[in-house]
N, C-alpha and C positions, 0 to 999 in steps of 0.2 A: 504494500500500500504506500504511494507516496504523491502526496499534494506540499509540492515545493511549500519547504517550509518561511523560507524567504519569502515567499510571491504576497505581497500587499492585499488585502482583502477586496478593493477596487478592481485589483488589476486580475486574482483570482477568480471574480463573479461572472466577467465577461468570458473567459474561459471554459469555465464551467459550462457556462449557458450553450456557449456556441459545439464545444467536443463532444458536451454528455461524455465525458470521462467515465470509463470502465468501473474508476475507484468509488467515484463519486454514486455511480449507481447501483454499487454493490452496498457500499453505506448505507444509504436510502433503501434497498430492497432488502436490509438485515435490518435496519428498525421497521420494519414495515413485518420481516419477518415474526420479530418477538411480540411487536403487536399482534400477529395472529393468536402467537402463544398465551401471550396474557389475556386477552378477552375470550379464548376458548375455554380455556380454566374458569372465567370468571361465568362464562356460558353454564356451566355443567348447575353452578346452583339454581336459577330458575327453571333449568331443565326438570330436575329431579322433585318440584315443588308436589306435585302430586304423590309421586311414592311418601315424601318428606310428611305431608300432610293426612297421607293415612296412614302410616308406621306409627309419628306421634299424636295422631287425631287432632290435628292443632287446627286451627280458624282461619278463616281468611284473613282476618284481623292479625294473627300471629305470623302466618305468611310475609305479611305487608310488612312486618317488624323484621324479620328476618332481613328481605331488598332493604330498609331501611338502613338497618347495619350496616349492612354490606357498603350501600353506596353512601354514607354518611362520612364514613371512614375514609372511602376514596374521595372523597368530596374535599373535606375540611383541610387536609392538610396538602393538598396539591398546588394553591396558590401560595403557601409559604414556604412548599419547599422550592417553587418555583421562584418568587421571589428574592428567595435565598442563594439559589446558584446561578442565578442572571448576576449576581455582585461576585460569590465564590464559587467558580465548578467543584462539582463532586462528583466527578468521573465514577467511581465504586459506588456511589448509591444503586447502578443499574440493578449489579447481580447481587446486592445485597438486598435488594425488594423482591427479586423475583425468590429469592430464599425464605425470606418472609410467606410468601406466596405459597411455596412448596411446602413449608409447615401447616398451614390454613388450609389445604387442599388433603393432604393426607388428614390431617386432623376431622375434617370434614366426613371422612370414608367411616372412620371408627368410632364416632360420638354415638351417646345413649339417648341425649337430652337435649330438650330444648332450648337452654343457657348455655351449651357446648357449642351448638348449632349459629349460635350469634358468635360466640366466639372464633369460631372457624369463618366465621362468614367477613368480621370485622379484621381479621388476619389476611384475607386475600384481598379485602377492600386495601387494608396498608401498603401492601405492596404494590398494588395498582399507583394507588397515589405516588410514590418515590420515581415511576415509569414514565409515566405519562409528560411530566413537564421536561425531563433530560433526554428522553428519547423524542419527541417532538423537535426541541432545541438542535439536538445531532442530525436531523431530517434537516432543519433549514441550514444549516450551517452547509450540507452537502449538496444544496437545492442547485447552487451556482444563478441563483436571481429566480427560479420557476418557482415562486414560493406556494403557489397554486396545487402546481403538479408535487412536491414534493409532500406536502402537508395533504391531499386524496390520495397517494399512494400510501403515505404513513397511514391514516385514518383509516383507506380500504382493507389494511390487515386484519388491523382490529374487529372490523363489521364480516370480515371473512372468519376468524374466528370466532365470533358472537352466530352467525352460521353454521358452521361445522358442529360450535360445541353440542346444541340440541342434537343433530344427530347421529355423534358420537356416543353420545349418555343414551339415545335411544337404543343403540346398538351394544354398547358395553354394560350400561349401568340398570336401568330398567327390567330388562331381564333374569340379571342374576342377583341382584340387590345392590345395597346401600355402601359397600363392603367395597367393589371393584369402583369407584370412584377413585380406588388410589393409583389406578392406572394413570390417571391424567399425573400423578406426580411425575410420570416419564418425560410429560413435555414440559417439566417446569424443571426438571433437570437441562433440557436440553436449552430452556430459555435462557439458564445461567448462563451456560456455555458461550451462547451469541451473545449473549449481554457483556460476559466478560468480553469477548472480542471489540463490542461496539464501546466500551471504556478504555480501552488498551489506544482506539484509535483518538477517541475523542480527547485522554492525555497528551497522545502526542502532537494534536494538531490544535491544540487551545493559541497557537498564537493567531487564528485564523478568529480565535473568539475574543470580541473586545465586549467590555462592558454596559458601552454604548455605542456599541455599531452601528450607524445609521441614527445614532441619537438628536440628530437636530432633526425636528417635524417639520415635511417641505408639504403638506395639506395645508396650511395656513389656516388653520380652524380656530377657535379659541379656546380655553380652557373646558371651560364650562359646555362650549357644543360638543368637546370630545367626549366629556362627563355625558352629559345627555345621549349620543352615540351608544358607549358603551350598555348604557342601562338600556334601550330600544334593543342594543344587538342579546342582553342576554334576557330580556322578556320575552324576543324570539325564540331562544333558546329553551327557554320555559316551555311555550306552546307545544315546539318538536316536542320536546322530551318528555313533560308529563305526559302526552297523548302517547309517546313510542311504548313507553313503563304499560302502559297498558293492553300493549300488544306483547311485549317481549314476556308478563310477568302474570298474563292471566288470559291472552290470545288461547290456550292448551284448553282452560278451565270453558272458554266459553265455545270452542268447538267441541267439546264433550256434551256441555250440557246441551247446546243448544241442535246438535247435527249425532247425538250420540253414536260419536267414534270412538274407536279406542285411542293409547294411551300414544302407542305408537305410530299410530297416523296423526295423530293432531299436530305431533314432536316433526313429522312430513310437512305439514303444512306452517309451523313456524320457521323451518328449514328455508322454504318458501319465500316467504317474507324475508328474512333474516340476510337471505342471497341475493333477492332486490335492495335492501339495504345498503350491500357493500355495493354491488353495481352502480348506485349512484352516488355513490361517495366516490368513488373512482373517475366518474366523468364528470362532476360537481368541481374540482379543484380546476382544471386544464380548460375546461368553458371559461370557469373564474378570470382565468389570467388573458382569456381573449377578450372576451365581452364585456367584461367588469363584475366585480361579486356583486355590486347592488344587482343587477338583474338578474342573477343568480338565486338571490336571496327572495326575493318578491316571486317567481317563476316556483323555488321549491316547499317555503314555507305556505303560502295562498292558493297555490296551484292544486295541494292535497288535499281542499276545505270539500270540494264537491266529491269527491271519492270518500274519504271518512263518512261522511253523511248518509252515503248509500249502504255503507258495507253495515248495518246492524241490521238491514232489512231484506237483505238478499240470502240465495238459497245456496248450499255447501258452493257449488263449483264457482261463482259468481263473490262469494267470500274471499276465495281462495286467488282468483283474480284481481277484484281490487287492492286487495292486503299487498298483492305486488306490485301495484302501481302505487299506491302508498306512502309501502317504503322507497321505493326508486326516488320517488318525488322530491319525499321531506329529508332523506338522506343526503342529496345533492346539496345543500343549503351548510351542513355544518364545515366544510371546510373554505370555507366562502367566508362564514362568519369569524372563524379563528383568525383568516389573516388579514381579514379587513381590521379587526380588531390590533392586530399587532402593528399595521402600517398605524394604525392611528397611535399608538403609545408606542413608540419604537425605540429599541432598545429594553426591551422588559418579553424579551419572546418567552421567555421561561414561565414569568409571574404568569402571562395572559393566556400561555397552554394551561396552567393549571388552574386558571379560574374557571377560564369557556369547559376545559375538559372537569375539573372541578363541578360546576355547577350542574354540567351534563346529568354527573350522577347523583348531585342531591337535590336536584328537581326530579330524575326519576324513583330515587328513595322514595324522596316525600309520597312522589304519586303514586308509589306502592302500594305504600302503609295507607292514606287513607283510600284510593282505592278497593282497598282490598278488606277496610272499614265499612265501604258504600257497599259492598260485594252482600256482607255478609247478613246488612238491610233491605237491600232492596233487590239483588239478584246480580249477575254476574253480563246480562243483554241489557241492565237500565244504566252498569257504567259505561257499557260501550255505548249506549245510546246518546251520555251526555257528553263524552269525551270525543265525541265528534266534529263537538263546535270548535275544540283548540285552534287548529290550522287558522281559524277564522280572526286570531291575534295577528298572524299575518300583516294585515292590512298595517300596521306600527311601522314599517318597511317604509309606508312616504316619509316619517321623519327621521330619515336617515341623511345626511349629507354624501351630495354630491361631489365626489373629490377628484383629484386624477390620478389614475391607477385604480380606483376601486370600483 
């Protein structure tokens, strides 16, 4: 691996953009890699919510506590560890999160109990959080200016692992119990591995990372519209996510009850969804950096309001359809929002992966737990029926500012 260590970060960018350098897109396809890993593992828990919930006879309400955990934990400390190694790198944080992870994950296979169960859940959440803002940062840092394309492919691993894992746990864990979940430890083994690789590189090439790289703001915005920005970009954020939580976290529950399938066709049909997901996340970044994320963002957030709407009322195959146009939709939207986000506070790429990716998951927590509150009064087709209108916050999209580049 070698990206002259001399070469000026200027003079680097334009390089990069124009070779697509071998190095540079093995970087990028190794965080992109681990993100599969990590959100496959983090997959296998709402996978398994079903066996979870009749082994311990727990509530929907208990359920919703469990995604809470989980994403609470990846939530909370993602903005500070981001914040933190945007001033100091901390290269080893990689593989020491996904070791974190690895404990949470095993620990997961062997628990009795429902306090064990949070436990194991807020241990994979941990290690997510340590992932998400240094491996994002390693993604732009490699991007060579495509920070578009760099930051949909990072994110597409993730959504391709949020894919596989239901149908891996369909295939390994559902069938023989609660026990072979510790299979997934193999890939959280092998996360370390890449991770430690992707720290070995990012030590060596830190002089590529400056603390305010691009720190002086050429939007000419002012304080206050970038404050306002920010808060429109993650009320968007909101809308996706609370509505997705209800598809990734209780999507299984409401094709059971409502199409009564089994356990492992429904685990087919989130597979489903989960695979249009990554697909638009994949084409969402590379649109971004042609046409601008604002049309990006209005196109994927708003675009999914008339589909959500339909899908509580249509019949198995017709579910199964829109659920993919869906996620294609709203999926396209969040790499859009991450680096519109970063251009506008620049120099802070760390703090702002762990906020947007931060907030991701504890606006889907939240919308677990009380979803899964709403479930457990009023039926599991009155929360999909009201979590339809989310997309429809969209519309927040006109007060965004119009910038250049965005």
């Amino acid at each position: 691996m070698s990206i002259s260590a001399t070469a000026s970060p200027s003079a680097a960018a334009p390089s990069v953009a124009q070779h697509a350098s071998p190095l540079v897109m093995r970087v990028i396809g190794a965080c992109a890699l681990a993100h599969l890993v990590n959100d496959l593992i983090q997959a296998v828990l709402p996978s398994i919510y079903p066996m979870l919930k009749a082994n311990y006879g727990l509530t929907f309400a208990q359920v919703g506590l469990i995604t809470l955990t989980f994403q609470l934990t990846a939530s909370l400390l993602q903005p500070w560890v981001g914040y933190h190694t945007d001033r100091h790198p901390k290269p080893w944080l990689l593989p020491v999160g996904s070791l974190c992870t690895l404990v949470g994950i095993l620990l997961l296979a062997f628990v009795g109990s429902f306090p064990a169960i949070l436990l194991a859940s807020g241990l994979v959440g941990i290690g997510s959080s340590t992932f998400h803002p240094e491996a994002s940062r390693i993604a732009r840092l490699a991007s060579g200016g495509r920070y578009g394309l760099a930051q949909s492919t990072f994110q597409v691993g993730g959504n391709a692992g949020t894919a596989f894992g239901p149908l891996l746990a369909a295939a390994i864990v559902i069938p023989y119990g609660q026990g072979h979940v510790a299979w997934f430890g193999v890939f959280a083994v092998f996360a370390i591995g890449v991770l430690y690789g992707l720290s070995r590189w990012y030590r060596n090439h830190l002089n590529l990372f400056k603390l305010k790289s691009g720190g002086v703001a050429t939007h000419g915005l002012s304080k206050q519209r970038v404050i306002g920005a920010l808060v429109v970009l993650a009320l968007l954020v909101f809308s996706k996510y609370f509505y997705m939580s209800s598809l990734t976290s209780y999507f299984t529950f409401f094709l059971i009850e409502k199409f009564d399938i089994s356990i492992a066709s429904s685990q087919l049909y989130l597979f489903l969804f989960l695979g249009a997901v990554a697909a638009g996340t994949f084409f969402g970044g590379p649109i971004g950096d042609r046409i601008g994320r604002k049309k990006v963002i209005w196109f994927s957030i708003l675009g999914a309001a008339p589909f959500t709407l339909m899908l509580p009322y249509v019949d198995l195959f017709w579910t199964s359809v829109l659920s993919v146009i869906i996620g294609f939709i709203l999926a396209s939207a969040f790499s859009a929002i991450v680096v519109f986000a970063q251009e506008l506070v620049p120099g802070n790429v760390g703090m702002i992966a762990g906020i947007f990716f931060g907030l991701m998951f504890g606006f889907g927590g939240i919308g677990g737990a009380l979803l899964g509150y709403m479930a457990d009064i009023h039926g599991i087709e009155y929360v999909f029926r009201l979590c339809a209108f989310l997309p429809l916050l969209g519309v927040l999209t006109v007060l965004l500012p119009s910038t250049k580049g965005v």
